[in-house]
LOPA-713204 format. One record per residue: residue in three letters; x, y, z of N, C-alpha, C in turn. Coordinates in steps of 0.2 Angstrom, whole numbers, padded with zeros to 4 digits, always signed. Layout:
BEGIN
ALAXYZXYZXYZ/...
//
This chain:
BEGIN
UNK+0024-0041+0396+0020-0047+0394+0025-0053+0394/UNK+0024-0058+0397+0030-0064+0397+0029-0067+0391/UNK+0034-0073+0390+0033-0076+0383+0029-0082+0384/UNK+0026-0086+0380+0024-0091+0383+0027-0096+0384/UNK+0027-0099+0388+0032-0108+0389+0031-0112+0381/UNK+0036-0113+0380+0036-0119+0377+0035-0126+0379/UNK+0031-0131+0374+0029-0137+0376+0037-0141+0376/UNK+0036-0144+0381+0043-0150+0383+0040-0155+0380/UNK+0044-0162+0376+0040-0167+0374+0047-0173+0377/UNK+0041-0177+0379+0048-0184+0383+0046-0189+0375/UNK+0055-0189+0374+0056-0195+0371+0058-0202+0374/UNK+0055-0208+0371+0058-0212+0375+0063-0216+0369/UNK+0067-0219+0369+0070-0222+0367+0073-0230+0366/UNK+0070-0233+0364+0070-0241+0363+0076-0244+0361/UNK+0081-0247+0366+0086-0252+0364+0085-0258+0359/UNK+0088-0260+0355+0087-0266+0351+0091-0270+0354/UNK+0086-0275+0352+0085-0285+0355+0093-0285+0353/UNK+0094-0286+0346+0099-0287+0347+0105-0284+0345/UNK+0112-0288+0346+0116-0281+0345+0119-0284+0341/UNK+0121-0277+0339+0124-0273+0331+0130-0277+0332/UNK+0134-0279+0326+0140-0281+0324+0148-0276+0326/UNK+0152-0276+0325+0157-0273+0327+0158-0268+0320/UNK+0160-0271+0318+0159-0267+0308+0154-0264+0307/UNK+0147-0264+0311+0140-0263+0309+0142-0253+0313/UNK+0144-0254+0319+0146-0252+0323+0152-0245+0322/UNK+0156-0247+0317+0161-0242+0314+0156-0239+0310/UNK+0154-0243+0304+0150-0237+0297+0145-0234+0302/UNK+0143-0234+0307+0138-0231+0308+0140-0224+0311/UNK+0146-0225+0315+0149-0222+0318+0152-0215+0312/UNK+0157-0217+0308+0158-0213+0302+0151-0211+0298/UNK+0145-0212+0296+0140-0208+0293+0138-0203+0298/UNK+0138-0204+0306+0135-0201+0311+0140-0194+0309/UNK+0147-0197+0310+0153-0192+0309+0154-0187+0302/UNK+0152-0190+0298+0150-0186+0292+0143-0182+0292/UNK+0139-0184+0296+0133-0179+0295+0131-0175+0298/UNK+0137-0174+0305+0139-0170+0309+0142-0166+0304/UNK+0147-0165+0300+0152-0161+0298+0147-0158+0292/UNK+0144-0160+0289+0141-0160+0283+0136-0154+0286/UNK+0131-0154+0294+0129-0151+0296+0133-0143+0298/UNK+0138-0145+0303+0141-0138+0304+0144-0135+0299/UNK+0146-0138+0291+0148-0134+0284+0142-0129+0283/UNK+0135-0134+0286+0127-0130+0283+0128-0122+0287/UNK+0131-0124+0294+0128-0119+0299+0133-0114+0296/UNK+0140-0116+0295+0146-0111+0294+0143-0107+0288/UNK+0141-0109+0283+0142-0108+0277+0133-0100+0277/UNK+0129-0103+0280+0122-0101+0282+0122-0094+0283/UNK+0126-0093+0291+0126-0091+0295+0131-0087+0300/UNK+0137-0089+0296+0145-0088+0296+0147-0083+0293/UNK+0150-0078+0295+0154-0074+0292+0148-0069+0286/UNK+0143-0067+0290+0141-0060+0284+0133-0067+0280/UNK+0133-0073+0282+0129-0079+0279+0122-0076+0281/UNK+0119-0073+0286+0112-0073+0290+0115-0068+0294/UNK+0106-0062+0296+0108-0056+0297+0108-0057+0305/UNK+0112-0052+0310+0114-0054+0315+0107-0050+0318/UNK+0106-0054+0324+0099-0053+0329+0101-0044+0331/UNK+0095-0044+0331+0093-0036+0335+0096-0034+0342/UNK+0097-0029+0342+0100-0027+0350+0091-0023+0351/UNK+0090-0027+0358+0084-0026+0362+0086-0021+0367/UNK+0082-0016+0369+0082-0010+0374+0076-0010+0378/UNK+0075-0011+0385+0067-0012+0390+0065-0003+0389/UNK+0061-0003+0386+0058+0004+0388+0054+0003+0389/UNK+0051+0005+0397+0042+0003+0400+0038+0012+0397/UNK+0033+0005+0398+0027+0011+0397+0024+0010+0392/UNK+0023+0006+0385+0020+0005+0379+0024+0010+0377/UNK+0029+0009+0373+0032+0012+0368+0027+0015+0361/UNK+0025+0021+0361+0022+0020+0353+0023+0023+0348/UNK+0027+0027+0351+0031+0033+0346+0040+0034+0345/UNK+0043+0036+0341+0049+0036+0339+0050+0039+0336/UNK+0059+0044+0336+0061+0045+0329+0067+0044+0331/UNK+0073+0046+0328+0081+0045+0326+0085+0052+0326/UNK+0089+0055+0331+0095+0060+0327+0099+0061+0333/UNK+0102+0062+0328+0108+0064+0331+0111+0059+0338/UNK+0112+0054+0335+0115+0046+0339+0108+0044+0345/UNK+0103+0049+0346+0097+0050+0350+0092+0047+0348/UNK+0087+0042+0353+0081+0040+0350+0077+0041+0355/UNK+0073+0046+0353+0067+0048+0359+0060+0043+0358/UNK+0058+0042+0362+0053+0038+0362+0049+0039+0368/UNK+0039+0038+0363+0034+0042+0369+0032+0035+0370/UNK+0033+0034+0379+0029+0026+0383+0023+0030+0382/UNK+0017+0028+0380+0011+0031+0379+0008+0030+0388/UNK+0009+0025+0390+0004+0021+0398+0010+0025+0403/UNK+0016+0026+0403+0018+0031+0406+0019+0037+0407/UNK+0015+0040+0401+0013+0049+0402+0022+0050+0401/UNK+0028+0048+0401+0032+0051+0399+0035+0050+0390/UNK+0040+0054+0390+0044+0053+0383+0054+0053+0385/UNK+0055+0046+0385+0063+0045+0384+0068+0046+0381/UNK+0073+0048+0382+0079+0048+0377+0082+0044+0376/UNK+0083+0041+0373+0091+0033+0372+0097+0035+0368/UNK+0103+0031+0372+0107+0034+0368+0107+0029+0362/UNK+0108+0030+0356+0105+0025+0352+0111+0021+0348/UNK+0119+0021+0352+0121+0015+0351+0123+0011+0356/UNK+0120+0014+0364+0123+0010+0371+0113+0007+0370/UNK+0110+0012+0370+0102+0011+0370+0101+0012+0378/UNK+0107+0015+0383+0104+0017+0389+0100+0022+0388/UNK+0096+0026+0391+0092+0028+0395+0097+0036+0396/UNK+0096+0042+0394+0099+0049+0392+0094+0053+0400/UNK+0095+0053+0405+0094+0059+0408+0087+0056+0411/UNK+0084+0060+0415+0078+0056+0418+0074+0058+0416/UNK+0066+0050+0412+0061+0055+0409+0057+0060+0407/UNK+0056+0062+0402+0052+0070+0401+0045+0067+0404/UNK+0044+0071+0409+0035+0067+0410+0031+0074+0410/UNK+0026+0071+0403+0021+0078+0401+0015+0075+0403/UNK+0012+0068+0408+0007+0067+0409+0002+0067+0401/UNK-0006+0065+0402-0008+0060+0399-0008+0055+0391/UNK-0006+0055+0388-0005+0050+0383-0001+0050+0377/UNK+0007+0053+0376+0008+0053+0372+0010+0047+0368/UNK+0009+0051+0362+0008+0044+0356+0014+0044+0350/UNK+0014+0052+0348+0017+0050+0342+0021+0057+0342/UNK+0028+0056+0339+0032+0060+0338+0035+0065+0332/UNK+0038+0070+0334+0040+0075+0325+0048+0076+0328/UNK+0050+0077+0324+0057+0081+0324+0056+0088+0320/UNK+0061+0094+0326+0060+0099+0323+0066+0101+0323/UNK+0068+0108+0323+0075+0109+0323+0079+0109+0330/UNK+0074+0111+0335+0077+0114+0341+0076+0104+0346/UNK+0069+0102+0343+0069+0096+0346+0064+0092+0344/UNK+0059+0091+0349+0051+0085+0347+0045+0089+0347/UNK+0041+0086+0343+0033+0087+0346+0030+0082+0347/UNK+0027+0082+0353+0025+0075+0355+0017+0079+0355/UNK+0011+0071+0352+0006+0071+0353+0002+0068+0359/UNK-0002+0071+0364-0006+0068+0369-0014+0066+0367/UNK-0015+0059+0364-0020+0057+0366-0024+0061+0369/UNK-0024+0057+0376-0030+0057+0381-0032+0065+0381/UNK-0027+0069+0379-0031+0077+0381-0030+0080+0374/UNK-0030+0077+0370-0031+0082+0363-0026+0085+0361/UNK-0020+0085+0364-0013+0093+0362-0010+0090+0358/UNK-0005+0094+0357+0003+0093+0356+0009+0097+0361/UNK+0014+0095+0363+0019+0099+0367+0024+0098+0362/UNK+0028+0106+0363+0036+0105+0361+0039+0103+0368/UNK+0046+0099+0365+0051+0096+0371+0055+0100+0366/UNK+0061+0104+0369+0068+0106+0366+0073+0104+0369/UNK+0077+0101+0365+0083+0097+0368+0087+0100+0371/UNK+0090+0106+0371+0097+0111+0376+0094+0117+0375/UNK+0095+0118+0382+0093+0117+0386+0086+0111+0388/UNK+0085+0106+0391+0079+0104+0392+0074+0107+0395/UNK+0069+0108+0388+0062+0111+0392+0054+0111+0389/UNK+0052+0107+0394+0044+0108+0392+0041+0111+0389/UNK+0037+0114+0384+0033+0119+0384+0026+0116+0386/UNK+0022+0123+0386+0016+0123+0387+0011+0117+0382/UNK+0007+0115+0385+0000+0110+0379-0003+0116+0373/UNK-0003+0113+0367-0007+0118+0364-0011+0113+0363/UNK-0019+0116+0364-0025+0111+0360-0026+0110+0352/UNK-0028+0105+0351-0028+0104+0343-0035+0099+0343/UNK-0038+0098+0346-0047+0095+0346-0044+0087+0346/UNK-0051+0085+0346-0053+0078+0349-0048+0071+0345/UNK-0044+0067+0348-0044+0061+0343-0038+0064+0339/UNK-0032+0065+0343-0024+0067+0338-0020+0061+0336/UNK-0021+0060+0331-0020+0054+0326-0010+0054+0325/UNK-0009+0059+0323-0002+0060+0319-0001+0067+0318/UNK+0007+0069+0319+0010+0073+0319+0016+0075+0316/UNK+0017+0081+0312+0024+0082+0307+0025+0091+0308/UNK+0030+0089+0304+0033+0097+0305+0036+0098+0300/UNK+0034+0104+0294+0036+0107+0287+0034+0112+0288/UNK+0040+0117+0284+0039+0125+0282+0036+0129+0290/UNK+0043+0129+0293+0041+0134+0301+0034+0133+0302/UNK+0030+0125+0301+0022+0124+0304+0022+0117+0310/UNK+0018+0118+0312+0016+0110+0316+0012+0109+0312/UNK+0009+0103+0311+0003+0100+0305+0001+0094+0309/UNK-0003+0094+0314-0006+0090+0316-0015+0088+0315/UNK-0014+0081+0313-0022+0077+0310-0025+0077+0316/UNK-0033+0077+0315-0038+0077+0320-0041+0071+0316/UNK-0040+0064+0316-0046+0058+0316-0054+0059+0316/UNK-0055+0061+0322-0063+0061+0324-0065+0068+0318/UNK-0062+0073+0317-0062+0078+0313-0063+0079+0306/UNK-0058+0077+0304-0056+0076+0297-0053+0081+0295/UNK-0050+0082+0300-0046+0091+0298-0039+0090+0299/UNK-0035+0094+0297-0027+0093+0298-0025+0102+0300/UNK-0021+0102+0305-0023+0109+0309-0014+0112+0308/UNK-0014+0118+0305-0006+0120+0305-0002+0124+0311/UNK+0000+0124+0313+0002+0129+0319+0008+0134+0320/UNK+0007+0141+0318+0013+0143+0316+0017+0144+0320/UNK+0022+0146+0322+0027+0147+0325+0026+0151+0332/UNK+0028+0147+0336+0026+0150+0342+0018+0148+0344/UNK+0015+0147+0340+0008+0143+0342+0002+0149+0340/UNK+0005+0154+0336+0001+0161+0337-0005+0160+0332/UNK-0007+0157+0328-0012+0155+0324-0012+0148+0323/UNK-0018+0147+0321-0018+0138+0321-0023+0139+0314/UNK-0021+0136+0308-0026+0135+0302-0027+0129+0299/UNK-0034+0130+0302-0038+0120+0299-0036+0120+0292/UNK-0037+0113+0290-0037+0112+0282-0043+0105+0285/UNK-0049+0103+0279-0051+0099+0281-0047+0095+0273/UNK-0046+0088+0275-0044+0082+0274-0045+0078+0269/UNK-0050+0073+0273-0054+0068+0272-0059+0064+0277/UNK-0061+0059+0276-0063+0056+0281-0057+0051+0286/UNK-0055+0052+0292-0053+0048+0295-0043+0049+0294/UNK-0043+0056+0292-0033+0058+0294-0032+0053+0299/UNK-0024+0048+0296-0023+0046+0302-0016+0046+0302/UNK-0011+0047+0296-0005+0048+0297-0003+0053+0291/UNK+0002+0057+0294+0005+0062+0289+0013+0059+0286/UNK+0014+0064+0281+0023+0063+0281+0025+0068+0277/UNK+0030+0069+0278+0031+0078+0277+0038+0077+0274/UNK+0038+0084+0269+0045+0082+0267+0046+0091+0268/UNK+0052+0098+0264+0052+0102+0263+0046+0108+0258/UNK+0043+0104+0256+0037+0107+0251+0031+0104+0254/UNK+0029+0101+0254+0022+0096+0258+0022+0093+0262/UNK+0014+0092+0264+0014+0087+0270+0007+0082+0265/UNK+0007+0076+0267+0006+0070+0262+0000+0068+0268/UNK-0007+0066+0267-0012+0064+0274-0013+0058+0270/UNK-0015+0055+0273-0017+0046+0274-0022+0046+0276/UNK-0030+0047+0272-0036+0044+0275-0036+0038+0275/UNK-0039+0036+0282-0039+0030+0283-0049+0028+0279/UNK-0052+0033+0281-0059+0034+0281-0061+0033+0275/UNK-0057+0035+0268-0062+0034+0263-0057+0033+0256/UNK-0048+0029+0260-0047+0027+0255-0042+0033+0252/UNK-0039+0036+0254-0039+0043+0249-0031+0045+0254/UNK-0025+0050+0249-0021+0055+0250-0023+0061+0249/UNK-0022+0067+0254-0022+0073+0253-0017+0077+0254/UNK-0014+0081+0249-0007+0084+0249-0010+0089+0249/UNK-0006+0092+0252-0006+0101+0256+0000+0104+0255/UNK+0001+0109+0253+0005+0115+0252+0010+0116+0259/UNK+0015+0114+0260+0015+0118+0266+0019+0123+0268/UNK+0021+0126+0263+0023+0135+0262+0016+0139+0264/UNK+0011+0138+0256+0005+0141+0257-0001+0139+0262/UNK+0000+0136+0265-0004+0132+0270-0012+0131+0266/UNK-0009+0126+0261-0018+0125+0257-0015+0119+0254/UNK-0021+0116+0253-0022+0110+0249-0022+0113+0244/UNK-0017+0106+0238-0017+0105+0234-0020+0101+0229/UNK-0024+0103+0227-0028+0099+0222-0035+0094+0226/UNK-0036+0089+0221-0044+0086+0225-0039+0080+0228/UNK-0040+0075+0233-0036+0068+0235-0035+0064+0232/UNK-0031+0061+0230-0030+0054+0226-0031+0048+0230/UNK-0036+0047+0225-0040+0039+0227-0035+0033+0227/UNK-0034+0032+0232-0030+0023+0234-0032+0018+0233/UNK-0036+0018+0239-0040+0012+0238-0039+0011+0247/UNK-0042+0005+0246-0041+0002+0253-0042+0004+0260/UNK-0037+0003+0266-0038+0008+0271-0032+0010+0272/UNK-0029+0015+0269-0021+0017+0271-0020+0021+0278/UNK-0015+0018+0282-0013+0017+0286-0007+0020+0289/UNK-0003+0020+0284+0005+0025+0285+0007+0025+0279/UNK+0010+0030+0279+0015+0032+0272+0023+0035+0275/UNK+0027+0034+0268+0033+0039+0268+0033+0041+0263/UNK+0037+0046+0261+0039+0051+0257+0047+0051+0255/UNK+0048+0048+0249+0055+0048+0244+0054+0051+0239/UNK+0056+0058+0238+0056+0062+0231+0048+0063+0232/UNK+0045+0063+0225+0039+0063+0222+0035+0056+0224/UNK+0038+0052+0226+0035+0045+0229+0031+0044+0234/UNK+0026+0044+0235+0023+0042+0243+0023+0033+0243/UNK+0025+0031+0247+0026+0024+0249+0020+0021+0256/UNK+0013+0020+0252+0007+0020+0256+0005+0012+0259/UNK+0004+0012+0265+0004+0003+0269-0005+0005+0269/UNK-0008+0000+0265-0012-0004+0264-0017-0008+0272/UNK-0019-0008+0275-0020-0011+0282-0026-0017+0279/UNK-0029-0015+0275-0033-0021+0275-0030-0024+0268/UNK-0029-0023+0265-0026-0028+0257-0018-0032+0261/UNK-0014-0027+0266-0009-0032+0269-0003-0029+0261/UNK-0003-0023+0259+0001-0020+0253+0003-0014+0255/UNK+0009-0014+0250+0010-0006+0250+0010-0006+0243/UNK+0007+0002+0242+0008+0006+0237+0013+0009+0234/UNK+0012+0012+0229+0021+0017+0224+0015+0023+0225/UNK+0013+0030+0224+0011+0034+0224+0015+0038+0220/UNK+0013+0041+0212+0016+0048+0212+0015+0052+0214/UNK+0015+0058+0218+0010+0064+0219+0010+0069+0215/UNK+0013+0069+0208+0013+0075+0203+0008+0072+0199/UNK+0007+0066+0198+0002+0068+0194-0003+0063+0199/UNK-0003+0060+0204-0008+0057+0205-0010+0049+0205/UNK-0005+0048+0201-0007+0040+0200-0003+0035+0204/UNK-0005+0028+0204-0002+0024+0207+0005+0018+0203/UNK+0009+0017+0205+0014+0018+0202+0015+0010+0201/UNK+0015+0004+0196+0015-0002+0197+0009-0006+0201/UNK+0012-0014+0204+0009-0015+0205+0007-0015+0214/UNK+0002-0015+0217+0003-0016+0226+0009-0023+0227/UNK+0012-0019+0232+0016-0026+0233+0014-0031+0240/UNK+0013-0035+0241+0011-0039+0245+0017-0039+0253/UNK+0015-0035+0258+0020-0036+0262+0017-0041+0268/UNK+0013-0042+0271+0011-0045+0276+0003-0043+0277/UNK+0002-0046+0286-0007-0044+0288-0004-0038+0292/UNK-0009-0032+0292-0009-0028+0294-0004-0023+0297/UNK-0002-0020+0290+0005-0016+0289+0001-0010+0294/UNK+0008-0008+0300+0007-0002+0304+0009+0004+0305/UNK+0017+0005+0298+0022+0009+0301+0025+0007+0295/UNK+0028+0013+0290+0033+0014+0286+0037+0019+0287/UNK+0045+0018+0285+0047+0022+0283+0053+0022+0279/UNK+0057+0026+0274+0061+0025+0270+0065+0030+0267/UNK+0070+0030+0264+0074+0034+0262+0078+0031+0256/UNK+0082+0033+0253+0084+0031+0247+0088+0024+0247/UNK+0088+0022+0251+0091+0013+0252+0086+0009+0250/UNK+0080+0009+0254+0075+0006+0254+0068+0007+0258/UNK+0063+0003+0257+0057+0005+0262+0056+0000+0268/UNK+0056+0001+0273+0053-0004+0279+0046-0004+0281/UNK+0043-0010+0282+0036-0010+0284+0036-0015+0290/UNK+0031-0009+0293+0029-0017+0299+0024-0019+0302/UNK+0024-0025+0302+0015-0029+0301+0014-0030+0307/UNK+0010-0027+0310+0008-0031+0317+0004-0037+0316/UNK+0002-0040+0311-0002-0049+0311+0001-0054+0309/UNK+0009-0051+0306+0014-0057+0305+0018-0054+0311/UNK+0020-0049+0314+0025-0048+0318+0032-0049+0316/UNK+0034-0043+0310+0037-0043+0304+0038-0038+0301/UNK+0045-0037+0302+0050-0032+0299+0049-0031+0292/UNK+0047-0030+0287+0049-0031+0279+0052-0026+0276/UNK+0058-0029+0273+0063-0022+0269+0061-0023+0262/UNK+0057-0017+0259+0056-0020+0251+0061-0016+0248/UNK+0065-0018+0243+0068-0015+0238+0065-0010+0230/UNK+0068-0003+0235+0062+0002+0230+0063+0004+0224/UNK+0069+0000+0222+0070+0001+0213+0064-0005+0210/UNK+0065-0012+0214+0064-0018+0211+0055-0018+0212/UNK+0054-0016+0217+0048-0017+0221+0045-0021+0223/UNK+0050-0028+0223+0052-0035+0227+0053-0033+0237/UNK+0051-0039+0241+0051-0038+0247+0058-0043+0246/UNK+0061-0039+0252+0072-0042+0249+0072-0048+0256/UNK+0068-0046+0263+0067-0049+0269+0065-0048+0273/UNK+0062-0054+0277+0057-0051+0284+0059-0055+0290/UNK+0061-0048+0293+0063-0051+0300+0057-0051+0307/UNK+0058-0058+0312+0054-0056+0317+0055-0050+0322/UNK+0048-0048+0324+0049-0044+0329+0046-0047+0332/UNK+0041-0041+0338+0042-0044+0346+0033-0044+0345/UNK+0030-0044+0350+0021-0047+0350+0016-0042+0349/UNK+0019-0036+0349+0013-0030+0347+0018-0024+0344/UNK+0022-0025+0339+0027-0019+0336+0022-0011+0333/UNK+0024-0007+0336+0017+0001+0335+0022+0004+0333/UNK+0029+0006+0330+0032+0010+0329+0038+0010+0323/UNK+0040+0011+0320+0045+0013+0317+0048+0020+0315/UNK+0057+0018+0316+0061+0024+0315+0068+0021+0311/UNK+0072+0027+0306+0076+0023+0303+0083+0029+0304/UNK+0089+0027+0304+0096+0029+0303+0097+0026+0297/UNK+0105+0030+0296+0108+0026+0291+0111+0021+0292/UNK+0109+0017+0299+0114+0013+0298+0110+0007+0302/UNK+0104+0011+0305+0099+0003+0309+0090+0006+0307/UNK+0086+0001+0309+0081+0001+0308+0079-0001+0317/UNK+0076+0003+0318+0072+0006+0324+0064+0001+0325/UNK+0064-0002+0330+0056-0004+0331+0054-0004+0337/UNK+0047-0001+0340+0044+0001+0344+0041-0006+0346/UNK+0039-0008+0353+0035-0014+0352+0031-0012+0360/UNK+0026-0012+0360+0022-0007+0365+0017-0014+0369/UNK+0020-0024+0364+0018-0028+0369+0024-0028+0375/UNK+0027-0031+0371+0035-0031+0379+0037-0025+0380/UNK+0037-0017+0379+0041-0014+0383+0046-0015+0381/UNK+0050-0014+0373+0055-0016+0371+0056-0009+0366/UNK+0063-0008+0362+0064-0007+0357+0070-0010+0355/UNK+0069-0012+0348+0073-0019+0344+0077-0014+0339/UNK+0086-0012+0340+0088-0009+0334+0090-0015+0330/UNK+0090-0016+0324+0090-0020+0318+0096-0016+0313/UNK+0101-0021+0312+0106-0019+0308+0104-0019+0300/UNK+0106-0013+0296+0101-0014+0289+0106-0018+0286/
//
């Protein structure tokens, strides 16, 4: 998608009747010269030396980018419109080897220990990709409408949206065990003990076991349309789509922790670790770092015209943009 033209505007500029004095002529000269220097102290001082945060490094990756994650200097990412999944090197940002192409829609990514599982839209599955040797596995079905994907306790935990179900997969793919939900599963987030769902449908988290492959208690009511989460400790860090907030969540006991913080219009994508939280708005087109001791928003940087994705290192913040065929690493 191109960018748009900017409007050119003609100035015209009028000479005066008459002319300026000779002395009129110096002081004007010396203010012009001061307010020059006075300006570039502004830029130096602004922008200079550590002043303002340095632009993103931009990488073309066709196909609608809409899924991501980070390791090991590697950043895979699923083109959803090209049926393939890329690998970048994630400090040159070339291009790792040529496309994994698993045909119809994938959307969204996991990290496992051997490699990914990527989710296919248009046909219902999930595939494993194993990094070393490179190899595809077969599609395993997981029903209509696969929303989001995570990986906890030797499981796959894949949401069904149209369902309301969250489906586990064990190892090798040898059983598959529903847990129903909520109305509307749309994103997970997993840590070593649980996987954390995100009803979009009725408002609500449901935390699952995922040793025992069983839910955990009744959902905790949020509110709103939560949309993405992450997980820090006992924390759920939950994006609000219609309030334009994110939420604190305990998950021990269920409550909400302070107040929602106000990050922008329609947050798409969290993620966080003990530094801080990032969100990102697809209706401001905006990066937000909120500060998770203070639970003040520290910064918001532009991104690009349709951002579907976020991933984080310890050292950049990752953004998928699925308008331009981009991903934007951003220095934290």
């Amino acid at each position: 998608m191109s960018e748009a033209e900017r409007d050119r505007r003609t100035v015209t500029v009028s000479h005066a009747v008459l002319r300026p004095s000779t002395r009129a002529i110096r002081l004007r000269s010396l203010l012009v010269a001061a307010g020059v220097s006075l300006l570039v102290l502004f830029a130096v001082l602004a922008f200079g030396r550590g002043g303002g945060p340095s632009p993103p490094a931009v990488f073309r990756v066709p196909g609608q980018p809409t899924g991501m994650v980070v390791v090991g200097g590697q950043v895979w990412v699923a083109s959803q419109a090209a049926g393939v999944v890329r690998l970048l090197d994630a400090e040159s940002g070339r291009q790792v080897g040529a496309p994994v192409r698993i045909g119809g829609a994938p959307a969204r990514l996991a990290l496992s220990a051997a490699g990914v599982w990527v989710t296919d839209t248009a046909r219902g599955t999930v595939i494993a990709i194993r990094r070393a040797p490179l190899r595809v596995f077969a599609p395993i079905d997981v029903g209509a409408d696969v929303a989001d994907v995570a990986v906890s306790a030797d499981a796959v935990w894949v949401a069904s949206s149209a369902e309301g179900v969250v489906r586990a997969i064990e190892p090798g793919g040898r059983r598959v065990r529903v847990l129903r939900v909520g109305a509307q599963p749309i994103a997970l987030a997993a840590d070593a003990r649980r996987v954390v769902v995100a009803n979009a449908g009725d408002g609500t988290l449901a935390r699952l076991d995922a040793r025992r492959r069983r839910s955990l208690g009744r959902p905790i009511r949020v509110g709103g349309v939560p949309v993405a989460l992450a997980l820090t400790g006992d924390v759920a860090w939950v994006a609000d789509a219609r309030g334009g907030t994110l939420m604190r969540v305990d998950l021990r006991s269920g409550a909400r922790v302070g107040s929602a913080i106000g990050v922008g219009r329609t947050p798409v994508a969290v993620v966080a670790d003990g530094r801080g939280v990032y969100v990102l708005c697809r209706g401001d087109r905006t990066l937000v770092h909120v500060d998770a001791t203070r639970g003040t928003v520290d910064s918001r940087r532009v991104v690009g015209p349709d951002p579907s994705a976020l991933a984080l290192d310890p050292r950049h913040v990752w953004v998928a943009d699925a308008g331009d065929d981009t991903v934007r690493r951003f220095d934290r």
